[in-house]
Structures are given as structure tokens and as C-alpha cells.
C-alpha positions as CSV (number, residue, x, y, z in Angstrom):
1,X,0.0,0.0,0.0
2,X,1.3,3.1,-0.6
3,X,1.7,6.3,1.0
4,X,-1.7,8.5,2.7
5,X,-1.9,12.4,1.1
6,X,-4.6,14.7,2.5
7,X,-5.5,17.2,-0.5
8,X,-8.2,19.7,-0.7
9,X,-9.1,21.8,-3.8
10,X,-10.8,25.3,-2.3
11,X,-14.0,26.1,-4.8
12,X,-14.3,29.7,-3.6
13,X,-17.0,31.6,-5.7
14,X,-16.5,32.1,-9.2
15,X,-13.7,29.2,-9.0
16,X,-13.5,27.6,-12.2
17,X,-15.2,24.3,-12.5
18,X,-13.5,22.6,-14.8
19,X,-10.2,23.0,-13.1
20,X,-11.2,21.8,-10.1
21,X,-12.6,18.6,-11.8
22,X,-9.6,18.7,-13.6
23,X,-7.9,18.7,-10.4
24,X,-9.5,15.9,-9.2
25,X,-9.5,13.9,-12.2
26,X,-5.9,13.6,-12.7
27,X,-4.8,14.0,-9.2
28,X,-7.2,10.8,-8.7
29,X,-5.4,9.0,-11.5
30,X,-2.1,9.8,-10.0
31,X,-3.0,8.0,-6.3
32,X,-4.7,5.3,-8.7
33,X,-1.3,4.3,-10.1
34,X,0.9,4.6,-7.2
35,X,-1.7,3.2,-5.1
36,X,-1.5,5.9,-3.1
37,X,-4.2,6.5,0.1
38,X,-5.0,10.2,-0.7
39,X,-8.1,12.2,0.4
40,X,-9.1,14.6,-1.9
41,X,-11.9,17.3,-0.7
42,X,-13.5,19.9,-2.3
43,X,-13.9,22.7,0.2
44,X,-16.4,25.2,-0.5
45,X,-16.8,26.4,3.2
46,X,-13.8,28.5,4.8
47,X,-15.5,29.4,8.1
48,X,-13.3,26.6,10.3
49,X,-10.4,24.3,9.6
50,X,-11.1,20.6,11.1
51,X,-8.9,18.9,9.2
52,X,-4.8,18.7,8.2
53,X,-3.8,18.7,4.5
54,X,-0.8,18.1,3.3
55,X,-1.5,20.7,0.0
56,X,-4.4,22.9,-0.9
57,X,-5.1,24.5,-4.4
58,X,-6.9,27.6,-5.8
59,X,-8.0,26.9,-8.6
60,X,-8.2,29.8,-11.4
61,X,-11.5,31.7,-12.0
62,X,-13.5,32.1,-14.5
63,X,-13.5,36.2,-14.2
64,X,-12.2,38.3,-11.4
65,X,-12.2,37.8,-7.8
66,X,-13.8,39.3,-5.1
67,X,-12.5,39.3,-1.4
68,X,-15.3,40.1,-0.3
69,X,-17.5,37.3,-1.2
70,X,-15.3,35.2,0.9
71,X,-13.6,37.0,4.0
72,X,-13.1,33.5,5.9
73,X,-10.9,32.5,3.0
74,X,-7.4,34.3,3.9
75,X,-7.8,33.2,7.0
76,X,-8.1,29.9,6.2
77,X,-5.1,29.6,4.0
78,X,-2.9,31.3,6.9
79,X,-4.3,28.5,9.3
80,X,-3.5,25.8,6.7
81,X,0.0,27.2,6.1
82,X,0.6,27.5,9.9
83,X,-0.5,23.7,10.5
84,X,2.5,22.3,7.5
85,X,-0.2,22.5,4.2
86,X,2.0,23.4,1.0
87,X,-0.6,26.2,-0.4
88,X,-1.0,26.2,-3.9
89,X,-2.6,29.1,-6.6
90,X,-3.6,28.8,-9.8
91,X,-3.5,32.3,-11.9
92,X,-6.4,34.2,-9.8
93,X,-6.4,31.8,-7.2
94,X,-3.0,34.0,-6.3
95,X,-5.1,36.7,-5.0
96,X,-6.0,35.0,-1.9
97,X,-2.1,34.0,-0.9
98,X,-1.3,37.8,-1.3
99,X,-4.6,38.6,0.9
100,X,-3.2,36.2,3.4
101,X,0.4,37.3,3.2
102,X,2.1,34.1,2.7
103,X,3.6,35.6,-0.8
104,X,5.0,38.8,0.6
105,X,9.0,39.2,0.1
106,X,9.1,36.3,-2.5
107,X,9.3,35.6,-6.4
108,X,5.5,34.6,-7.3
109,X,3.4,34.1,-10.6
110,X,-0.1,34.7,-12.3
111,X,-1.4,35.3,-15.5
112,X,0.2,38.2,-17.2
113,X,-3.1,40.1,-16.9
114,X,-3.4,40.1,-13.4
115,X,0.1,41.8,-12.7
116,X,-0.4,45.6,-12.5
117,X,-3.9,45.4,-10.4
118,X,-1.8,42.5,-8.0
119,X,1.2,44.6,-7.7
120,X,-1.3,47.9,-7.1
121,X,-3.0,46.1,-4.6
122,X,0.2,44.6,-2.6
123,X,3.3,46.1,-3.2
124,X,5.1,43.4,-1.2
125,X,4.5,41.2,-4.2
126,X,7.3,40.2,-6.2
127,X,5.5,39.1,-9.8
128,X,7.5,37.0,-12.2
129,X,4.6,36.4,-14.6
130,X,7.5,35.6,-17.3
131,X,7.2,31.6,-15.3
132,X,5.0,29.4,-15.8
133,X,5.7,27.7,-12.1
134,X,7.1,29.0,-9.1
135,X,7.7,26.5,-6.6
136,X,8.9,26.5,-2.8
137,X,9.4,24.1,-0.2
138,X,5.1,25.6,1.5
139,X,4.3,27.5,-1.6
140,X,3.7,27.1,-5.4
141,X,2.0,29.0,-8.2
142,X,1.1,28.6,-11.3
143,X,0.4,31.4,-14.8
144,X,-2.5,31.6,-17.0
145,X,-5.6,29.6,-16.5
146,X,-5.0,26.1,-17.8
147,X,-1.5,26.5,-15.8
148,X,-3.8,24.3,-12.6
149,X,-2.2,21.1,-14.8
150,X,1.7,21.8,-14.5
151,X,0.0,22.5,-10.5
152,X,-1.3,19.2,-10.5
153,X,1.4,17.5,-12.1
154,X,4.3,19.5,-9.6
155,X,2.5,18.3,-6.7
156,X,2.1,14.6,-8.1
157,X,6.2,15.0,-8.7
158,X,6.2,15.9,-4.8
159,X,4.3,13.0,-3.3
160,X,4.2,10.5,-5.1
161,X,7.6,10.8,-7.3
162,X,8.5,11.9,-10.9
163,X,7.9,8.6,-12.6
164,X,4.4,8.8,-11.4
165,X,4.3,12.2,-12.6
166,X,5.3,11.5,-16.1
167,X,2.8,8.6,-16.6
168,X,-0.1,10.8,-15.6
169,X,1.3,13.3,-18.1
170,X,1.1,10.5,-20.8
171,X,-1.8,9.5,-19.9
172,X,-3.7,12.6,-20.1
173,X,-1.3,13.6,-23.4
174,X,-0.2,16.3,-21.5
175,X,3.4,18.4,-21.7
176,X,5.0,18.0,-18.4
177,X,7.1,20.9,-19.8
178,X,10.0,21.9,-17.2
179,X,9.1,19.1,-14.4
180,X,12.2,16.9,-16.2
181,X,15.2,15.2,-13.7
182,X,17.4,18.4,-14.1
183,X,18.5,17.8,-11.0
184,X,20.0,14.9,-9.5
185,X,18.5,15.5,-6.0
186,X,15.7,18.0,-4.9
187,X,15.2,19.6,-1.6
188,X,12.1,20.0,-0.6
189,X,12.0,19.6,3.5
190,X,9.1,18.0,5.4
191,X,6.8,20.2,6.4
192,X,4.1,18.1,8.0
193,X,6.3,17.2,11.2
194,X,3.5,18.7,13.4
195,X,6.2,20.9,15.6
196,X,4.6,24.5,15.0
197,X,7.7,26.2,16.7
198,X,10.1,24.4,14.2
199,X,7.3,25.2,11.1
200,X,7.7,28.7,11.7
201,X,11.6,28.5,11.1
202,X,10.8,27.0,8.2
203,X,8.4,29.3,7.2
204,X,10.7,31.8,8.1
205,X,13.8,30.7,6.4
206,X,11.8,30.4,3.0
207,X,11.8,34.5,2.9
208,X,15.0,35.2,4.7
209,X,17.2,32.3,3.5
210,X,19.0,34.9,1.1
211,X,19.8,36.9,3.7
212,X,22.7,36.5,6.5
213,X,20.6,34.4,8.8
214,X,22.2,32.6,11.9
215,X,21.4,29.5,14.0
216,X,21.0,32.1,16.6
217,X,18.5,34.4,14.7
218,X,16.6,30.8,13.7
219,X,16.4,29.8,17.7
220,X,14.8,33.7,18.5
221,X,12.6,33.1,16.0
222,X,11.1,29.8,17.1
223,X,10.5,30.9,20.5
224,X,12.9,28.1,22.0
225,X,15.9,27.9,24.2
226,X,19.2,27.5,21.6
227,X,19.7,24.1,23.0
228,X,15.9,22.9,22.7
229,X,15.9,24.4,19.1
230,X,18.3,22.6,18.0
231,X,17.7,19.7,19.1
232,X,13.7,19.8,17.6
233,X,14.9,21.3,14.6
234,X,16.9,18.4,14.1
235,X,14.1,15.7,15.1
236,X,11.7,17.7,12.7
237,X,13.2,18.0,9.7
238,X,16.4,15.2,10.1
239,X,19.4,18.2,9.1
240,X,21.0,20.7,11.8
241,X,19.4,24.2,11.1
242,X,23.0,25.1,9.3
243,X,22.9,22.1,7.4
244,X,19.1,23.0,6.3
245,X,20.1,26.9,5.3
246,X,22.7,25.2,3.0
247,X,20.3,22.9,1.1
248,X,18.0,25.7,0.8
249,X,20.2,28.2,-0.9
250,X,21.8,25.3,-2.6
251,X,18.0,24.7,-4.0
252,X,17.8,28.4,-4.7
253,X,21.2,28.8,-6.7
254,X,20.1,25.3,-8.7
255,X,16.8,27.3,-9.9
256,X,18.7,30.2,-11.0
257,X,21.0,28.6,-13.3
258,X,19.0,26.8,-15.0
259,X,15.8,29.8,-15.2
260,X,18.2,32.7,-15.8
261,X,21.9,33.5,-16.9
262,X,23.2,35.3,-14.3
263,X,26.6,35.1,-13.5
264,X,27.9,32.3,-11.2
265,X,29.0,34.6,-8.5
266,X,25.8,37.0,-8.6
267,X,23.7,33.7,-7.9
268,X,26.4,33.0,-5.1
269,X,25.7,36.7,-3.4
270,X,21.7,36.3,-4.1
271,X,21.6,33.0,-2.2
272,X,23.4,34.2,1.3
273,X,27.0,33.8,0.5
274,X,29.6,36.1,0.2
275,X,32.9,33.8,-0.8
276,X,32.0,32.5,-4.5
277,X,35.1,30.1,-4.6
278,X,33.6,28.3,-1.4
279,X,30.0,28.7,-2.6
280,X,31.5,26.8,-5.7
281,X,33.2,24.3,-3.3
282,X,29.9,23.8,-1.4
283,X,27.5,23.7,-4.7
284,X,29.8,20.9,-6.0
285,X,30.0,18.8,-3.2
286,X,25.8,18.8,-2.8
287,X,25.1,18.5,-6.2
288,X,27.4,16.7,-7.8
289,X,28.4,19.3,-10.8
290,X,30.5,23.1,-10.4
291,X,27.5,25.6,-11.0
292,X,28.9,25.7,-14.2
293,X,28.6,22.8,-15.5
294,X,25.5,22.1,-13.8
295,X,24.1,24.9,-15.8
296,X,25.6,23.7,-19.6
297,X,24.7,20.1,-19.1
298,X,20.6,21.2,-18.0
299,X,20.3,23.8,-20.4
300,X,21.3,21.5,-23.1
301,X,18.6,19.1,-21.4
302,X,16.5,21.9,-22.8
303,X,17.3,22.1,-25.9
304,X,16.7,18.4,-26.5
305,X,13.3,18.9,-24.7
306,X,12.4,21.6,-26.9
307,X,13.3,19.8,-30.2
């Protein structure tokens, strides 16, 4: 038998309908295959959580959104991302994560016509509508409408594994477009542990893990004794807090090569360091390739993709 996933799709008013069918039709097929034990809900009310997901997804609308014809939900999605739940958006559906702040500070996406009424409405917003998927260890989000289908397939790549990922793709003759192995490992940290003082490191470290962040700024930020922290940081996610700020800018500096040609050592000083020979050293030894040739080798992956 294979693993249990709790999944909920959030049909707010106006939500698109055939996306969240959609959603649940080849979400289904994915658990069919794997024989995975997931739940999949279709929330509709937002007025009380009593239940822990491991993901939930907004699904695009059909024409624009309207806070007020659901208050509850921002709420909601902040009580869901505080309890572990990777939260997910789907062009509009993007609206709510910026009404509940969890996209503040960070790279996000949406359809192209949504950007200059998003960015007018929270300036904290950092578009990118130029991607079709942005993807963090407790957020993703997706463009344009259809873009709920690279969503699905991301989150399928999560759980349940890439191979699973690509047979749902051929089975619904699909592109799985950039979710190729481009990299031999990914790190994308546990966050359904259940320790909330340890989540909220994690949480934390997502937005600040560019920045000169220390074990000590990590413990004050948890709430716990240095000792304790360390110790349940450890127990929660399985790596020492250093060790878990490495393979998170180590994730960060793998995305940039391969989604934009920035110099090596500009991707070094955007990621935390400040030494690009021993950001070199360190990128090597965790992924197996210099950043450089990590780069040549997936960007020629590309070009085979694309031909």
C-alpha cells in the first residue's frame, strides 16, 4: 500500500469548474497508479479548519475575484500554512495567498493580466509572470488559466515521485514541460512534522534564507531555548538548522541557473554567500556538478526537450 496524502481543492465563488474537476480527475489517476491512500476534498466552506492537509489548491477563476464574497478565506489559508499545508494558486487563485500574506517578500506568478492590479493592490508582491511555475518548499504557483495542470502534475512530482508524474502526463497527453530530472537531488524539506515552533523556522527561512541568517537568529525566532531548538529542529526536519540553510540556498542557486543566466557569482551573493570560490566548493559537493557545468549540461537538457 502506498503512502496516505490529504488534499483539498478550495472552490471559492467564481472558481473555475473545470479545473477543479480537472484537479481531481488527474490528481485521482495519479494516487490510482501509485496506489496511493489520498483524500481529496472539495472545500467550499472556509468558516473553520477541522482537518490537516498536506497541500491545498486555488484553482483559477472564471472572471475576477472578489475578497469580499469570501472573508473566511485568507484566514483559512494562513491557518493551513501554519499547521505544515503546502498552499497552492492557480492564476487568480494567487489573490488570496497575497490577501493572506504568505507571498510577501518572495518571487510569485499569475497570468500576465493580473500583474499591475496584483502589484497595485500589494506592493510586497514580487511578480515574475514571465514563469510558468514558481515553486517553494510551502508555496507554489502557477500562470494563466490552464497553468492548474503543470500545479497538479508538480505536486504529483512531490508526493508521489516523478515517474508517477510523467505517466499521468502521458496518460492525459499532456506536456510535463519543465518538471524533467534536471536535477540529481531536490530539496524540498518535510513540512508536515507537526512541531509548530520548528514550522515557523521554516516558514521563516523560506523568505530570509538569502539573507545573513544565523542559528541564533533561527532559535529567536522559534520561541525556543538555543539548546531545545536545535535539538527539535533536528528531530523535525532530520538536518542541523546550518545544514538545512545550506540545502535551501543550494535549491535556490540550482533554480537560478538553470531559469536565468546570471553570472555564477551573482547567484552566489543572491543566495546568502559572500565567498564565490567556497560557494563553488559547497554547490559541487551537494550537487554533484561546479555551478557551471550544472548549468551547460541542464540547459542542453532543454534544448533536447524543446526539439
Amino acid at each position: 500500500m502506498g503512502q496516505s496524502l490529504a488534499i483539498a481543492i478550495l472552490a471559492y465563488p467564481g472558481s473555475l469548474r473545470s479545473a477543479v474537476y480537472g484537479l481531481q480527475d488527474v490528481l485521482g489517476h495519479a494516487a490510482h497508479i501509485s496506489e496511493a491512500e489520498m483524500s481529496l476534498d472539495v472545500l467550499e466552506d472556509f468558516s473553520d479548519v477541522v482537518k490537516r492537509y498536506d497541500a491545498v489548491i486555488l484553482p483559477p477563476s472564471a472572471g475576477r475575484v472578489r475578497l469580499e464574497d469570501v472573508p473566511a478565506l485568507p484566514g483559512f489559508l494562513q491557518h493551513l500554512h501554519g499547521n505544515g499545508s503546502v498552499v497552492c494558486s492557480a492564476c487568480t487563485g494567487l489573490t488570496f495567498v497575497a490577501a493572506a500574506g504568505l507571498g510577501a517578500g518572495r518571487k510569485v506568478t499569475t497570468h500576465w493580466g493580473l500583474e499591475q492590479r496584483l502589484s497595485a493592490a500589494y506592493p510586497d508582491l514580487r511578480l515574475d509572470t514571465d514563469r510558468l511555475l514558481i515553486e517553494y518548499s510551502d508555496l507554489i504557483t502557477a500562470g494563466g488559466l490552464m497553468a492548474w495542470v503543470d500545479l497538479a502534475l508538480a505536486l504529483i512530482e512531490r508526493f508521489l515521485g516523478y515517474p508517477v508524474a510523467v505517466a499521468t502526463a502521458r496518460h492525459f497527453i499532456v506536456d510535463f514541460r519543465r518538471r524533467d530530472q534536471r536535477r540529481f537531488r531536490r530539496f524540498l524539506p518535510d513540512l508536515r512534522h507537526g512541531d509548530a515552533s520548528i514550522l515557523k523556522v521554516q516558514h521563516f527561512l523560506e523568505i530570509r534564507s538569502g539573507d545573513d541568517v544565523s542559528v541564533a537568529d533561527m532559535a529567536r525566532e522559534s520561541g525556543l531555548p538555543s539548546r531545545t531548538f536545535q535539538r527539535r529542529f533536528k528531530a523535525a526536519t532530520g538536518l542541523a538548522p546550518k545544514h538545512y540553510l545550506q540545502e535551501l540556498r543550494i535549491e535556490r542557486a540550482r533554480d537560478l541557473l538553470i531559469e536565468t543566466d546570471r553570472p555564477v557569482a551573482d547567484i552566489c551573493f543572491a543566495v546568502g554567500y559572500n565567498d564565490p570560490p567556497s560557494f563553488v566548493r559547497l554547490f559541487s559537493r551537494l550537487s554533484g556538478l561546479t555551478p557551471g557545468a550544472f548549468r551547460d549540461q541542464y540547459r542542453r537538457e532543454d534544448l533536447k526537450l524543446a526539439d
